[in-house]
N, C-alpha and C positions, 0 to 999 in steps of 0.2 A: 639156410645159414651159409653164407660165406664157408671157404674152405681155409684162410687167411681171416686176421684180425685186420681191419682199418690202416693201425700204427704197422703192422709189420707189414702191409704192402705199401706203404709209404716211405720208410723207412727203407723194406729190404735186407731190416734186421729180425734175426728170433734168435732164444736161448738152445742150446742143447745142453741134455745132461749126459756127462759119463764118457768113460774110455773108449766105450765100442761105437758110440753116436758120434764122438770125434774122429775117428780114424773115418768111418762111412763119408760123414761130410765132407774132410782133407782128402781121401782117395775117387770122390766125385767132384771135385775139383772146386769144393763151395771154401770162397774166402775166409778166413777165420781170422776176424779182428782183435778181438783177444779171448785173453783164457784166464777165468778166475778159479784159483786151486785153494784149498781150505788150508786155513796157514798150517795147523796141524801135520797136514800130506807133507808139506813142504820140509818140516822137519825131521820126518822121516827118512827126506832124501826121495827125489821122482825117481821113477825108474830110468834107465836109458833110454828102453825103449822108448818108455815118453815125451823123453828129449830131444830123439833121435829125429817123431813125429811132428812132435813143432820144429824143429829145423824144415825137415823138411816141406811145411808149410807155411815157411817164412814169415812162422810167430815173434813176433818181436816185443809182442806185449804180454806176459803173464805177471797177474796181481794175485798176491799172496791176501787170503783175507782174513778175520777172522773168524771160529768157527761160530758162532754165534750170529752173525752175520749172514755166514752160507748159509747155515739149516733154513734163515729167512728167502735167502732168495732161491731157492731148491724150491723145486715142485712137486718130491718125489719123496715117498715116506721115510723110505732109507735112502739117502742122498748119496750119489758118487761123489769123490773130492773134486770134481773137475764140471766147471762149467763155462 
């Protein structure tokens, strides 16, 4: 079996989940085209630091969604707000 799906090496694209798998990607210099955060997180207020990261990873697109929505496209039993 492939180590790659078909659509993601054609593409170039894949999902990550969570705070620590986006800082890994942004600090290994992997583009991060956007970032969907669980609308819920949102109103919380993101942290700075999280702020701070997509600046510095010249995110220019984060979509707020909503949580019902997220849990579907999470892959993860307990889903982080950020994917």
């Amino acid at each position: 079996m492939p180590p790659f799906s078909p659509s993601r090496l054609k593409t170039g694209l894949f999902l990550i989940e969570g705070e620590k798998l986006l800082k890994e990607a942004i600090f290994s210099g992997i583009e991060i085209e956007s970032l969907l955060v669980d609308k819920a997180h949102i109103e919380q207020g993101l942290p700075q630091a999280l702020l701070d990261l997509c600046q510095k990873a010249n995110l220019d697109e984060i979509f707020s969604i909503e949580s019902e929505l997220f849990k579907k496209l999470a892959t993860t039993m307990t889903p982080s707000p950020l994917l």
